[in-house]
mmCIF file of the C-alpha atoms, coordinates in Angstrom:
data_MODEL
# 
_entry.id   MODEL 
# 
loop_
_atom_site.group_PDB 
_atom_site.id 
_atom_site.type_symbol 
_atom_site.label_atom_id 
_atom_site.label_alt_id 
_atom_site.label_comp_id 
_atom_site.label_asym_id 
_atom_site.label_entity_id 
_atom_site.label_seq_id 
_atom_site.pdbx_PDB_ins_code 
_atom_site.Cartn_x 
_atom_site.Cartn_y 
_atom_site.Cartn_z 
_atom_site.occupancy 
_atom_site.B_iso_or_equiv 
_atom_site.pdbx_formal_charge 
_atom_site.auth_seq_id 
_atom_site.auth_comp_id 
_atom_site.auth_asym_id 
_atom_site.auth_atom_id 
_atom_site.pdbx_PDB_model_num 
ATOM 1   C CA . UNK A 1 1   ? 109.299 113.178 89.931  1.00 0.00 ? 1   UNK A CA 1 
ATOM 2   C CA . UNK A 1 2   ? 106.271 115.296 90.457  1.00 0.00 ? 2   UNK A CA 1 
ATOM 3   C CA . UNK A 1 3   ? 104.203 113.555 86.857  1.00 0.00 ? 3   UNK A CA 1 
ATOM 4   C CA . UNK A 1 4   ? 102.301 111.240 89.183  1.00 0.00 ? 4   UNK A CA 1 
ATOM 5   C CA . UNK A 1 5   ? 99.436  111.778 87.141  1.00 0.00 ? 5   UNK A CA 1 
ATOM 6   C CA . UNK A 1 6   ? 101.300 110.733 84.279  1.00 0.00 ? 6   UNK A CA 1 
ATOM 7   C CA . UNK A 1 7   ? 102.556 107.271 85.667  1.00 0.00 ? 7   UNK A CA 1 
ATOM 8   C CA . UNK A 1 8   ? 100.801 103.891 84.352  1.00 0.00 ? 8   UNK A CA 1 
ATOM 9   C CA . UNK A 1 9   ? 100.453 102.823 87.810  1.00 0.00 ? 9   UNK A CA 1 
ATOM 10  C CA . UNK A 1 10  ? 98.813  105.576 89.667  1.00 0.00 ? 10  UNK A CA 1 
ATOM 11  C CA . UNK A 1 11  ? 96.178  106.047 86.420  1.00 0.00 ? 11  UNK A CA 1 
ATOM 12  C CA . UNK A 1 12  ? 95.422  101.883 87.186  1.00 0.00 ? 12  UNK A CA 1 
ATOM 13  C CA . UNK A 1 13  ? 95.134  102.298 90.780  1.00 0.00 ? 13  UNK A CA 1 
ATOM 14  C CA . UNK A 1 14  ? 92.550  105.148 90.695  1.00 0.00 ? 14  UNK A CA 1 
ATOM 15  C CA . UNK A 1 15  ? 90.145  103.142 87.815  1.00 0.00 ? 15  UNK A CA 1 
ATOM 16  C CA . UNK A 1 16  ? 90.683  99.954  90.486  1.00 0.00 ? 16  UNK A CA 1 
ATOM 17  C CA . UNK A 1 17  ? 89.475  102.344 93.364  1.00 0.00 ? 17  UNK A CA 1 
ATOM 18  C CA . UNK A 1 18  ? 86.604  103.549 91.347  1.00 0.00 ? 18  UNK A CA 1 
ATOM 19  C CA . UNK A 1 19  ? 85.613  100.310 90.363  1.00 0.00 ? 19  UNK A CA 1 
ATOM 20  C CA . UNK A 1 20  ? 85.753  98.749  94.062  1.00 0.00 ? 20  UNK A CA 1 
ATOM 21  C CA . UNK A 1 21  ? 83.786  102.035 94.986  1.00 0.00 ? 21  UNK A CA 1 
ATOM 22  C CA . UNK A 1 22  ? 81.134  100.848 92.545  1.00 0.00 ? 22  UNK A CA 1 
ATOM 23  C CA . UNK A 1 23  ? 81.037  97.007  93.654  1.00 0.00 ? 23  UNK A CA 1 
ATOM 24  C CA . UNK A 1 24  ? 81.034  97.756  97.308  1.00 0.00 ? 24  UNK A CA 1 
ATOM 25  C CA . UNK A 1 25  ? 77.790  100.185 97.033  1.00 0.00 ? 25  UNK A CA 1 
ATOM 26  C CA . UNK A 1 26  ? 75.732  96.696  95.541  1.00 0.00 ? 26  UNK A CA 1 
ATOM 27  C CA . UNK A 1 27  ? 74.111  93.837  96.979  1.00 0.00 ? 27  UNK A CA 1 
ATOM 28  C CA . UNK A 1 28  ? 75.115  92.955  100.639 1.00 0.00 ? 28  UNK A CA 1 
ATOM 29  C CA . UNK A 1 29  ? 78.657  94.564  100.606 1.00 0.00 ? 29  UNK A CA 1 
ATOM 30  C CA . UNK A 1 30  ? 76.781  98.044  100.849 1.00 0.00 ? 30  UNK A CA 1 
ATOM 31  C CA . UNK A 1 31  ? 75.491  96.781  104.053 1.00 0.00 ? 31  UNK A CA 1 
ATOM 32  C CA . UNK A 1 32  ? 78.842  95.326  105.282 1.00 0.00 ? 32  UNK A CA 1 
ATOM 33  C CA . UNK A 1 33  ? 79.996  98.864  106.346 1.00 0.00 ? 33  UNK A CA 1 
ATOM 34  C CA . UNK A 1 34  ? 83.401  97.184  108.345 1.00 0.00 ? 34  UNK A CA 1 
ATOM 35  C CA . UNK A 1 35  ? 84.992  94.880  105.242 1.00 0.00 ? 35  UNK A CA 1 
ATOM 36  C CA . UNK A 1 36  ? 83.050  97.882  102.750 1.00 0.00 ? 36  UNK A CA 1 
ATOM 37  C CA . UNK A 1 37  ? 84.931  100.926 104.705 1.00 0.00 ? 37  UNK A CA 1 
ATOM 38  C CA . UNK A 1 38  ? 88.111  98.941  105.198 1.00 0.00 ? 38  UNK A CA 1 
ATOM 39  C CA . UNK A 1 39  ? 88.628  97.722  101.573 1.00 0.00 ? 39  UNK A CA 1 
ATOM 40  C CA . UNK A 1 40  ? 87.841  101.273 100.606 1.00 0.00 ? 40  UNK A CA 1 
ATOM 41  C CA . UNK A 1 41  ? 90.556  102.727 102.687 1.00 0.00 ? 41  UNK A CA 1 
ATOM 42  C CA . UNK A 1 42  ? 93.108  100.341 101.436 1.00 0.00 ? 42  UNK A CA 1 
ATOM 43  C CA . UNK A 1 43  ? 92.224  100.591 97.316  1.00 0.00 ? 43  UNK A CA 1 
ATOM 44  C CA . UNK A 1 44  ? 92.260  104.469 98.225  1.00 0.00 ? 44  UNK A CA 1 
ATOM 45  C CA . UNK A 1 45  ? 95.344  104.507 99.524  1.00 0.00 ? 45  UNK A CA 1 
ATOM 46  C CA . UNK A 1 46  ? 97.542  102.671 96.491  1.00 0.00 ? 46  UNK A CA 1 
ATOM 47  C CA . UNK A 1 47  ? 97.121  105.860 94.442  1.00 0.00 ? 47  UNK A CA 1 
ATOM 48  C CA . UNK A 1 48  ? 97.472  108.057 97.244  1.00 0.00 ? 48  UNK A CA 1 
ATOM 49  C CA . UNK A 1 49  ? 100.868 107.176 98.230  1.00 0.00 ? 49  UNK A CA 1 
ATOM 50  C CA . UNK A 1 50  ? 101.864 106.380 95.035  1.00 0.00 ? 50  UNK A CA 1 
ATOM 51  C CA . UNK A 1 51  ? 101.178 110.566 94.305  1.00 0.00 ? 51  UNK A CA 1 
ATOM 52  C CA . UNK A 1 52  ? 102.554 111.455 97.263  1.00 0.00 ? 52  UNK A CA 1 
ATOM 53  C CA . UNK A 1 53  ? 105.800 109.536 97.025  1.00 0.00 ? 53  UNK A CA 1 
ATOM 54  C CA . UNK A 1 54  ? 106.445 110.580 93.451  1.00 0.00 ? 54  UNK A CA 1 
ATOM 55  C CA . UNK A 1 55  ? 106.126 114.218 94.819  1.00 0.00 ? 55  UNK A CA 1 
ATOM 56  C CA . UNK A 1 56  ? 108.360 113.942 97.346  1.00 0.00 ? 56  UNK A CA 1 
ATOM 57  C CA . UNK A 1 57  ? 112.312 114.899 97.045  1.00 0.00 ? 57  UNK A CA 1 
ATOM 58  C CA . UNK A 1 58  ? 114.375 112.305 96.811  1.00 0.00 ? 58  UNK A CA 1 
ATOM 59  C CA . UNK A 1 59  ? 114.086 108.355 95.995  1.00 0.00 ? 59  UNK A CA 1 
ATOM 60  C CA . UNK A 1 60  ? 114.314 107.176 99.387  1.00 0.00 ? 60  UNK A CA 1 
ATOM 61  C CA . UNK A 1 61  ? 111.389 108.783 100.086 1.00 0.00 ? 61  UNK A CA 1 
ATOM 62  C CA . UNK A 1 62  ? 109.590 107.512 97.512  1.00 0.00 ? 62  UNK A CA 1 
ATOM 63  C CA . UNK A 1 63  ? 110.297 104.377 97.941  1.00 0.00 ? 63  UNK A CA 1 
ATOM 64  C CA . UNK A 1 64  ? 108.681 104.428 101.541 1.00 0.00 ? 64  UNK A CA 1 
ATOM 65  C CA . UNK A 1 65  ? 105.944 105.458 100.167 1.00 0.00 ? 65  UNK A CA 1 
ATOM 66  C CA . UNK A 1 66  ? 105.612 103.231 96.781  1.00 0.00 ? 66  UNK A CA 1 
ATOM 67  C CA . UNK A 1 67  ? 106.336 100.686 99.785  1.00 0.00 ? 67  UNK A CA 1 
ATOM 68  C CA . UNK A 1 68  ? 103.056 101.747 101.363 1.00 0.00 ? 68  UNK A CA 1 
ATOM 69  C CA . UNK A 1 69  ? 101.084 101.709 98.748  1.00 0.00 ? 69  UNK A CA 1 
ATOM 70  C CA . UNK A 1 70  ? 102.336 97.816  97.772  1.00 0.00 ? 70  UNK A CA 1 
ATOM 71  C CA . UNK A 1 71  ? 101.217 96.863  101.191 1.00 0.00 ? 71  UNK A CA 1 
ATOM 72  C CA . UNK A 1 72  ? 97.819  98.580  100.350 1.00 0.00 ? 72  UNK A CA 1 
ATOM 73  C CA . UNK A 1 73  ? 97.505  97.077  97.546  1.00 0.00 ? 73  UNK A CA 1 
ATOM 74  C CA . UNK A 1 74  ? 98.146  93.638  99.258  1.00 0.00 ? 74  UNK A CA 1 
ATOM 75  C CA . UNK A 1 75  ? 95.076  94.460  101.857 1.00 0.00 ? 75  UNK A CA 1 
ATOM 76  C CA . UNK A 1 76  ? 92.936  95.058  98.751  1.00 0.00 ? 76  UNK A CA 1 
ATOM 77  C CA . UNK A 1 77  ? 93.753  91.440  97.572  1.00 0.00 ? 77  UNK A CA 1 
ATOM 78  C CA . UNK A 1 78  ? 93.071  90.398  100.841 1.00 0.00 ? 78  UNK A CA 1 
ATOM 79  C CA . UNK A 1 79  ? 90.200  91.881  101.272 1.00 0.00 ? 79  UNK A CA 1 
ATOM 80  C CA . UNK A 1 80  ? 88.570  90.991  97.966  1.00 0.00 ? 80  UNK A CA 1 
ATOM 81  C CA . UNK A 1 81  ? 89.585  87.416  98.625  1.00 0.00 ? 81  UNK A CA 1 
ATOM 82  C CA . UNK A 1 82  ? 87.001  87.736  102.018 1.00 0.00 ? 82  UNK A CA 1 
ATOM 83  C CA . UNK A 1 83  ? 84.149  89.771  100.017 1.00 0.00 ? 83  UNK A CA 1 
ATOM 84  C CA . UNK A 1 84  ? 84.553  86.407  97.574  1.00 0.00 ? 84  UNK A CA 1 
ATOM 85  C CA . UNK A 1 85  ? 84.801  83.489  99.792  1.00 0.00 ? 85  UNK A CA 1 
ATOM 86  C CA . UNK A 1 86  ? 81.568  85.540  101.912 1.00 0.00 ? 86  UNK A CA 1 
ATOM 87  C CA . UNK A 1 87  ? 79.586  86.256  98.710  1.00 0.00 ? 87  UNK A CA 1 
ATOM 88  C CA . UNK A 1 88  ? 79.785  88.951  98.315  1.00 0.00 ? 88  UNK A CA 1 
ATOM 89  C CA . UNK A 1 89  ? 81.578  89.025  94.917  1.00 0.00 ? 89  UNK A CA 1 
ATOM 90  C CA . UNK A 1 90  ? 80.864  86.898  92.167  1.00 0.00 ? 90  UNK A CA 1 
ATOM 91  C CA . UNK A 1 91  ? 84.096  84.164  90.544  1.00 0.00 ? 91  UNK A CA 1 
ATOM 92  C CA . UNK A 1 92  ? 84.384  86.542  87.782  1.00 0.00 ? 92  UNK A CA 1 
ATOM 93  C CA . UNK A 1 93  ? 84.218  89.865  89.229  1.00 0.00 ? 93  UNK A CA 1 
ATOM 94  C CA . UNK A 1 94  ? 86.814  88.783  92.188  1.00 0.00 ? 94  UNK A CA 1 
ATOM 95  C CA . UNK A 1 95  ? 88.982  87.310  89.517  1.00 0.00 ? 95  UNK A CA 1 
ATOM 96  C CA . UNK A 1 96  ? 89.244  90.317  87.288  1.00 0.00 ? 96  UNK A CA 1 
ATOM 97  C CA . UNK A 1 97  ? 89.385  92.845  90.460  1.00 0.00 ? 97  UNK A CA 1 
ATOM 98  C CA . UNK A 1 98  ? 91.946  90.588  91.676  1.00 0.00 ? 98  UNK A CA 1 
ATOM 99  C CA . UNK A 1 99  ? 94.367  90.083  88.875  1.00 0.00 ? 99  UNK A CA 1 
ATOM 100 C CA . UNK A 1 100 ? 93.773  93.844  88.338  1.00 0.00 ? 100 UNK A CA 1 
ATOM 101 C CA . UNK A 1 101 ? 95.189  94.215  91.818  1.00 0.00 ? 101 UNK A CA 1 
ATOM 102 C CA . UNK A 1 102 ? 98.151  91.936  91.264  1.00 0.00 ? 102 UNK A CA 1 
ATOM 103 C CA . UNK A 1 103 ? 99.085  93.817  87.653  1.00 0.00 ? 103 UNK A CA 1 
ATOM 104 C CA . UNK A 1 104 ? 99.269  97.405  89.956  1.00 0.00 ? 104 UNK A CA 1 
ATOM 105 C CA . UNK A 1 105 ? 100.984 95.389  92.721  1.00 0.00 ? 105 UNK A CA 1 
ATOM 106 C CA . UNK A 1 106 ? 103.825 94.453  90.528  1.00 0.00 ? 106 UNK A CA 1 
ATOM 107 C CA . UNK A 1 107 ? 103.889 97.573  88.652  1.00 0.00 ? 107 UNK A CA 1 
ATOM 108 C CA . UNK A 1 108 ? 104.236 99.517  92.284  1.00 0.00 ? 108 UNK A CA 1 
ATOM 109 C CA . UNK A 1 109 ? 107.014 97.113  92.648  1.00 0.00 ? 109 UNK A CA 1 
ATOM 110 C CA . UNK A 1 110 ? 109.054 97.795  89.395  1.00 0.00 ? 110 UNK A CA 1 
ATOM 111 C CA . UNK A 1 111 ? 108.874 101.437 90.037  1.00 0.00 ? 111 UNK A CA 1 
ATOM 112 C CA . UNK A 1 112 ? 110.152 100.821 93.135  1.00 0.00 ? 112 UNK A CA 1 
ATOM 113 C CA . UNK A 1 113 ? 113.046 99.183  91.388  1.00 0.00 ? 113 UNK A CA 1 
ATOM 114 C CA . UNK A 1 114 ? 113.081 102.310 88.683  1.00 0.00 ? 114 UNK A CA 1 
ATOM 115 C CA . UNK A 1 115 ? 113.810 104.752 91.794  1.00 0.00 ? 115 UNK A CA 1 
ATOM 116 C CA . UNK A 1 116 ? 116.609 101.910 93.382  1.00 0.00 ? 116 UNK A CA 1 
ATOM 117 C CA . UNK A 1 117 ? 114.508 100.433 95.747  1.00 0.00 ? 117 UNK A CA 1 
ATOM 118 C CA . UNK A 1 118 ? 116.009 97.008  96.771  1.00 0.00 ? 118 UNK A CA 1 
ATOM 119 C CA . UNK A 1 119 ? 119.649 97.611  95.276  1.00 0.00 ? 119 UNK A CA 1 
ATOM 120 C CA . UNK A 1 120 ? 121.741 96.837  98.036  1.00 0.00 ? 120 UNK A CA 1 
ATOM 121 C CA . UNK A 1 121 ? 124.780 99.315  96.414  1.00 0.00 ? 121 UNK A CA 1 
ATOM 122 C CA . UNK A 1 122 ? 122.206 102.402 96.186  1.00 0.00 ? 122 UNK A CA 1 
ATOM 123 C CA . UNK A 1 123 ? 121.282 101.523 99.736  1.00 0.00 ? 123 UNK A CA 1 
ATOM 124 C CA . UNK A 1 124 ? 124.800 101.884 101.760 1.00 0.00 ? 124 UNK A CA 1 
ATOM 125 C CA . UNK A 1 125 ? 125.302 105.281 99.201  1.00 0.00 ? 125 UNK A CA 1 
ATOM 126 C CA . UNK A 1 126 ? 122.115 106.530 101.429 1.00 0.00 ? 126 UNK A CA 1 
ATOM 127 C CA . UNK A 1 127 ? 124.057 105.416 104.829 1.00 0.00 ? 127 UNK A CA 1 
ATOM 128 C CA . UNK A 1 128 ? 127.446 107.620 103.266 1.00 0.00 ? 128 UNK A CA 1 
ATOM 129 C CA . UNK A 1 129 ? 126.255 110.599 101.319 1.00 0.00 ? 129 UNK A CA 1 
ATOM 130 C CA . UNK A 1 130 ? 124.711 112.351 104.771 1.00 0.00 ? 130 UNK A CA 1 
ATOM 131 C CA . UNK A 1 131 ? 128.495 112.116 106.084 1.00 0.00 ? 131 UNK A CA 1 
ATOM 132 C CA . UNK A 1 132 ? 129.971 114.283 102.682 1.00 0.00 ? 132 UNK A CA 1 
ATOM 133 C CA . UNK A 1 133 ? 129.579 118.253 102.521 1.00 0.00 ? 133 UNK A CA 1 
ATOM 134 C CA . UNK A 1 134 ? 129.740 119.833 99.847  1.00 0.00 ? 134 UNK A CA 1 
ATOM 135 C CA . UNK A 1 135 ? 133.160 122.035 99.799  1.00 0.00 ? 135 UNK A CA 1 
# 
């Protein structure tokens, strides 16, 4: 914990927000400042949360977070889908921004998996372990 900068994932999700930065200030998607602002926010936000979950203390609160930054991540596909089927990205670009998104989405996901995320065992140990003191 605490190597964010260090992780695969967040080092993808910050060239994918500099690269939606640069396509979004082009053509008619700089004038779009709703789906432009929005899609910003969202691409933004994968790397944020994934730093700020790997900072925090303990795995369950990580996960939230790496949770949060998978649904971003999500919005980002959704919203590049829009920008395409509006024109305001070309086949190409959307298809490499999108399976760029994807490849961070799933990678977000694993890590989640790394810190126990989903593992129904590790989950009732969070329910039990606030009950135990330490003698």
């Amino acid at each position: 914990m605490g190597k964010f900068k260090e992780l695969r994932v967040w080092q993808d999700a910050v060239g994918l927000a500099e690269r939606v930065y640069r396509v979004t200030f082009e053509g008619a998607f700089a004038k779009d400042f709703g789906l432009r602002g929005q899609i910003q926010r969202a691409v933004v936000s994968i790397s944020s949360n994934i730093a700020e979950g790997d900072e925090r203390g303990t795995n369950k609160e990580a996960i939230y977070y790496f949770n949060v930054a998978k649904g971003s991540a999500a919005e980002v596909i959704t919203q590049l889908n829009i920008a395409y089927r509006i024109g305001y990205l070309d086949k190409n670009t959307f298809e490499e921004m999108e399976n760029e998104t994807e490849k961070i989405r799933a990678s977000i996901k694993k890590l989640i998996q790394a810190r126990g995320g989903n593992n129904p065992l590790l989950s009732l140990l969070w329910l039990i372990i606030p009950f135990f003191k330490p003698l």
